[in-house]
Structure formats: C-alpha cells, structure tokens
C-alpha positions as CSV (number, residue, x, y, z in Angstrom):
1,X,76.4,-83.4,-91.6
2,X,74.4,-84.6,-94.8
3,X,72.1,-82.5,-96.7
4,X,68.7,-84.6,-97.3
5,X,66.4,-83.2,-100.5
6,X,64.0,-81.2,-98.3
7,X,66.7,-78.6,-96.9
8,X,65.8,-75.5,-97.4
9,X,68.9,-73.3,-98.5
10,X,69.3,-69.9,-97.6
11,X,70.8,-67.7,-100.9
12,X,74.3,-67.5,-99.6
13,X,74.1,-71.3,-99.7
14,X,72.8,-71.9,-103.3
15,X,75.2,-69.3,-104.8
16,X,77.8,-71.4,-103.1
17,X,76.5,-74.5,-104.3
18,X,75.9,-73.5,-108.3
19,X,79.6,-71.2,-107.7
20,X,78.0,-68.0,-108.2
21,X,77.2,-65.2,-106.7
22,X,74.3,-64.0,-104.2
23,X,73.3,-61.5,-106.8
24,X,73.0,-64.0,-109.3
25,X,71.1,-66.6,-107.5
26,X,68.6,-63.7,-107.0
27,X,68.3,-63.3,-110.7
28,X,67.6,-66.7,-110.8
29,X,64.5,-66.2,-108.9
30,X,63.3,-63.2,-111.0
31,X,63.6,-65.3,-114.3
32,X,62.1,-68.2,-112.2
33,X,64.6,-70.6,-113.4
34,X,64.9,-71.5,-109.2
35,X,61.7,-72.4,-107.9
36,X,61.6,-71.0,-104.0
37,X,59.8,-72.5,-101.1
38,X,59.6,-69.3,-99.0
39,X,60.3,-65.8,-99.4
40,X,61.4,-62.9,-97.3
41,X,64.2,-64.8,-96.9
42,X,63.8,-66.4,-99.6
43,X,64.7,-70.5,-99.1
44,X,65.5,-72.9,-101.7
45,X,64.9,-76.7,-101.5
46,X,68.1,-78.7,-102.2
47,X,66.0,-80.7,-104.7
48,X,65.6,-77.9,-106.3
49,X,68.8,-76.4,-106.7
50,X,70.0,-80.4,-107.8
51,X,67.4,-80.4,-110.9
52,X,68.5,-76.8,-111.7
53,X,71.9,-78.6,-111.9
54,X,71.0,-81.8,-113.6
55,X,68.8,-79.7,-116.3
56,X,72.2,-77.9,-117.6
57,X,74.1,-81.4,-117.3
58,X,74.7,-83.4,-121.1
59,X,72.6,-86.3,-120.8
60,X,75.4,-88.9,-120.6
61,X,76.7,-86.8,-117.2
62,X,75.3,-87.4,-113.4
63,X,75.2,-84.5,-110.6
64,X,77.9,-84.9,-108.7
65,X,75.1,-83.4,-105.7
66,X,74.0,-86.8,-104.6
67,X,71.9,-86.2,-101.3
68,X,73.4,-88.9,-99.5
69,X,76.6,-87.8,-100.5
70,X,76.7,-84.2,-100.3
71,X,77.8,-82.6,-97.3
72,X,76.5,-79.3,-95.9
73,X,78.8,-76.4,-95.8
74,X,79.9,-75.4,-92.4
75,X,79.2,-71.6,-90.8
76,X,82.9,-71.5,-91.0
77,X,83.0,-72.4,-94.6
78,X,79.8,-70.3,-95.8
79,X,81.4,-67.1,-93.8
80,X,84.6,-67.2,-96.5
C-alpha cells in the first residue's frame, strides 16, 4: 500500500518514519517544529512529516519520502 500526502500518521508512525522515538516526536509537537492536524491522538499529515524532512536536508539532496514511492509500514512492521 502507498502512502498519499494527506495520510494522517499516528505518533508511533512518524517516530518510525524520522528514526526516533515516540517521546521525541512528541517533543516535536511542543517546540512546534511538526505541525498536527488533530489532537487527542494527535495525527500528523505525511506532507508534513516530508517538509520536516526536506527542511534538515542540504539543498543539493532530495527526500528519499517520495509519496508515490513510499510505502506504508505494515501493523506487523509498526508492532516491532
């Protein structure tokens, strides 16, 4: 399954994504440096998570997250 730009991530699922852990992805909210859709849970746009990606990237250096290429964790996967 692909992961379009308007998915909305849980936190598990982001700290996956950036390598990280849930803790931190929270802290990430706090300092608003991720942007959230929803709260309580909180949920995370894909696009979102991709700019807060691309804005720590060198300029000369693409995301690797590419929506039609990147492809969702599975509940298997996310449950490691």
């Amino acid at each position: 399954m692909y992961i379009s730009n308007t998915k909305e991530l849980s936190i598990p699922e982001v700290a996956k994504i950036l390598e990280v852990d849930n803790t931190y992805a929270y802290r990430l909210i706090r300092e608003e440096r991720l942007q959230p859709v929803k709260t309580s849970p909180y949920r995370i746009t894909f696009a979102e998570v991709k700019h807060f990606i691309d804005e720590r990237l060198p300029a000369d250096f693409k995301s690797i997250y590419q929506p039609a290429q990147m492809e969702m964790f599975t509940s298997q996967e996310m449950s490691r």
